[in-house]
C-alpha positions, 0 to 999 in steps of 0.5 A, a space after each residue: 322914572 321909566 321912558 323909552 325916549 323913542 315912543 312916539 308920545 314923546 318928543 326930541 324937543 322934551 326937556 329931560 327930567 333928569 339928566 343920567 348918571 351914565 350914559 350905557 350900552 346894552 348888547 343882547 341876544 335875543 334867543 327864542 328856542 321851541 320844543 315840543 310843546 312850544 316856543 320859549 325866550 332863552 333867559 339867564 340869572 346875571 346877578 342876584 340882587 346887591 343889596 335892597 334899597 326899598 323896602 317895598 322891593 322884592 329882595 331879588 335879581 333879574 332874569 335877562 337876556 344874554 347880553 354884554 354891557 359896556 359904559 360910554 364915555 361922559 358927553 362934553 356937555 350935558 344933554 338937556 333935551 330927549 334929542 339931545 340925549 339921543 343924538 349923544 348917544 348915537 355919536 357915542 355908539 359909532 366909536 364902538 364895534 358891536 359886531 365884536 361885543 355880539 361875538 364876545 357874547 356868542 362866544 361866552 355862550 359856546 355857540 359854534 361859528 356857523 351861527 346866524 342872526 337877524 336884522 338888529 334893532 334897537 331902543 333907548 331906555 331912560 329909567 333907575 339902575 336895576 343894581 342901585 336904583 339911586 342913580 338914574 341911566 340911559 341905556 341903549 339897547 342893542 337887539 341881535 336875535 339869534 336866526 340859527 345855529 348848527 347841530 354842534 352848539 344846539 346843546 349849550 342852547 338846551 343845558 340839559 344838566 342846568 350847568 349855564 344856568 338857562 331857563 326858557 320863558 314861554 311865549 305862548 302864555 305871556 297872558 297867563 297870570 300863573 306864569 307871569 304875574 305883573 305889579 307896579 314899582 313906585 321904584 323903577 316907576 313902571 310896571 316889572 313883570 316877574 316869571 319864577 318869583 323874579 323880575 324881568 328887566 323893562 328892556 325885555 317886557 317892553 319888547 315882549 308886550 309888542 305883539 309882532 316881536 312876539 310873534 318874530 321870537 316865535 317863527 325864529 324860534 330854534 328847534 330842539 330835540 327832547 333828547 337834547 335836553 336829556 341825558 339817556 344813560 345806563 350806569 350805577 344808580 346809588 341811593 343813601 340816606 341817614 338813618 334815625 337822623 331826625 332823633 338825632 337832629 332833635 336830641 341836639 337841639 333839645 338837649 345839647 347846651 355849652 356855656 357859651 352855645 344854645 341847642 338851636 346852634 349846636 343843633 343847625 351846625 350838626 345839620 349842617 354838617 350831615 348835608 356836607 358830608 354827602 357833598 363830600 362824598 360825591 365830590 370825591 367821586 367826580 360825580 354831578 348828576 346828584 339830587 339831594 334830598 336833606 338826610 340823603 341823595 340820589 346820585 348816578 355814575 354813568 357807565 361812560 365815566 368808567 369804561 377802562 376801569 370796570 363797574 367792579 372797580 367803581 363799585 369798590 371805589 363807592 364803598 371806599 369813599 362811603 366808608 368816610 360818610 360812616 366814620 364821620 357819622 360815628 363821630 357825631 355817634 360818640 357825642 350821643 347818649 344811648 342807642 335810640 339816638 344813635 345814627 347809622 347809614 342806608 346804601 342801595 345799589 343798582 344798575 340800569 338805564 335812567 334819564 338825566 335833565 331837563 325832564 320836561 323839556 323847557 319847561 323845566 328849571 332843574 336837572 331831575 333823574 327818571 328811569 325805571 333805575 332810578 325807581 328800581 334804586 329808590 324802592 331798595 333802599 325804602 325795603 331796607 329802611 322799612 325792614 330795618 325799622 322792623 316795619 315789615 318782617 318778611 324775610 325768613 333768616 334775615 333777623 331785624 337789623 337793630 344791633 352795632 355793628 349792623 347799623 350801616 347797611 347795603 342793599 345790591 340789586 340782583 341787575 347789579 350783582 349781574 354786572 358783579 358776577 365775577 366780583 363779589 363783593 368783599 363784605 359780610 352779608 347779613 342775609 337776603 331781604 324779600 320785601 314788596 314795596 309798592 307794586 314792587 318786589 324786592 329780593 337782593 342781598 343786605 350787608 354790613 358796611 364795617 
């Protein structure tokens, strides 16, 4: 069942089909933002679905608006009629502030007080609850587009590092089947838009196939500067990865057994504590701008996270809370049968100037890294990984490193061991690792990680 009971097909005098369980009040801002490549509709994640009540539904929430939700009290008497139900709800509405809940929402998304908004409008909807599709509601909505803001709230519009959890729906190719794509629900009795494999709700497609709110989304659109959705920083760059942990994950699965628990379980818990262990060791540095990638990560700690207490000291501080990952590793170590299913560790550090965020703009739905540091970090690391597999000996008086004590390593870059140069680092170098990776050239010290 789908009807917005103010279309003009459909008259006050019409008998309900069914009459709603709830009769709710939808506040929503409508926020349209432009970068450089065009207009977008600013949409959030408001729930994750709660439980499938078909089988022939997808298994997922709704992107939405912003918006606020407030349920109105029960009619004396129940509407029989499309006007009657209107006018119910009209009479309801009257008893409630919307300019209070419009505030409550702005201020929910931390936009600054010198915010503007257009002329509000609204419609009626009369369809199945997206959360319990059983139970039949009305909802009207209520439509504050969003006209401005001032330079200070332009930020919690971009979530340049995906904190709020905004993603942009672009207005330019809402006909673009590789960007929406449209199917009908026997459920909802309507036909449910989906952008990024998750559906739209009707409020926001009804508005969207009108070609003049489009266009009004598009002229109100707000401006914002690429480097407001983008972090431009300069600061230590930090590349890890396990090393032999396939054979190691592989070893667990096929060989590992206890009376009670199969290879596959012993084998995910151990995956699942190598991931966690990379967790904890970014959370015990106070750091967010990661990308994990299963057995390893790139992280970042940007320069402005340690302007009283130096590089040196950060550095150090890395090495500590790295010295955890390991012993955690020897742990799992202990439980292996031979060296070629042992685990160890690959570091690499750099540092340098990189880019954190939404890489492209609003078109993106993840906070990358990019940056000539970044690669610089990555490439280290993939020279010790290959030189330590014995994969490329390039290296005069730098032995392939195979034996115990040397299975974690680190790679310094020599940008680093400038920042360094009154620090060296309290750690037994192994020699010095002269590689060409790609178009690359490696040449930094290696060191054991005892």
């Amino acid at each position: 069942m789908y009807m917005v009971l103010e279309d003009p097909a459909i008259s006050r005098t019409d008998e309900l089909i069914q009459s709603p369980a709830h009769l709710i009040l939808l506040v929503t801002l409508e926020i349209a933002v432009e970068d450089s490549t065009g207009a977008y509709m600013l949409l959030g994640y408001h729930s994750y679905d709660l439980g499938r009540m078909s089988g022939t539904e997808p298994d997922e929430g709704f992107w939405a608006p912003p918006f606020i939700g407030k349920t109105l009290p029960s009619p004396d008497t129940t509407p029989e009629s499309v006007g009657e139900l209107l006018d119910c709800i009209d009479n309801l509405q009257k008893q409630v502030n919307l300019t209070e809940l419009r505030e409550q929402l702005a201020y929910s998304l931390a936009l600054p007080a010198d915010r503007k908004f257009g002329e509000v409008q609204q419609f009626t909807e009369l369809k199945r609850s997206p959360r319990d599709p059983r139970l039949v509601n009305a909802y009207r909505i209520i439509r504050f587009p969003l006209r401005g803001v001032g330079n200070r709230g332009r930020i919690n519009l971009a979530d340049p590092e995906m904190r709020k959890g905004h993603v942009f729906l672009p207005l330019n190719r809402l006909d673009d089947e590789d960007v929406i794509t449209r199917r009908t629900s026997q459920t909802y009795g309507t036909d449910l838009w989906q952008y990024l494999g998750k559906p739209l709700p009707t409020n926001t497609s009804h508005i969207l196939t009108q070609r003049s709110n489009v266009e009004s989304l598009k002229r109100s659109a707000i401006r914002l500067r690429p480097s407001e959705f983008v972090r431009s920083e300069t600061g230590l760059v930090i590349v890890a990865d396990i090393a032999n942990y396939g054979t190691a994950s592989r070893y667990a699965l096929e060989q590992m057994r206890t009376f009670d628990t199969e290879g596959r379980t012993i084998a995910e818990r151990f995956r699942r504590s190598v991931a966690t262990l990379f967790y904890e060791f970014v959370t015990s540095l106070g750091i967010t701008q990661v990308h994990m990638a299963g057995d390893g990560l790139i992280a970042a700690i940007p320069r402005r996270h340690y302007l009283e207490t130096g590089i040196a000291a950060t550095v150090t501080r890395v090495l500590t809370k790295y010295r955890r990952v390991i012993e955690q590793v020897e742990k799992f170590n202990s439980h292996l049968p031979n060296a070629s299913t042992l685990m160890g560790t690959r570091l690499a550090l750099h540092f340098g100037e990189y880019r954190f965020g939404r890489i492209a703009e609003a078109a993106s739905f993840s906070a990358d890294f990019e940056g000539g540091a970044i690669i610089e970090a990555a490439r280290a690391e993939a020279a010790l990984r290959e030189y330590t597999k014995g994969s490329l000996l390039e290296s005069p008086g730098l032995d392939r490193i195979s034996n115990a004590e040397d299975r974690h390593t680190l790679i310094v870059t020599p940008d680093l061991l400038t920042q360094l140069s009154e620090n060296p680092l309290p750690l037994g170098e192994i020699g010095r690792l002269r590689m060409r990776i790609k178009e690359s050239l490696v040449d930094a010290p290696v060191y054991r990680i005892s």
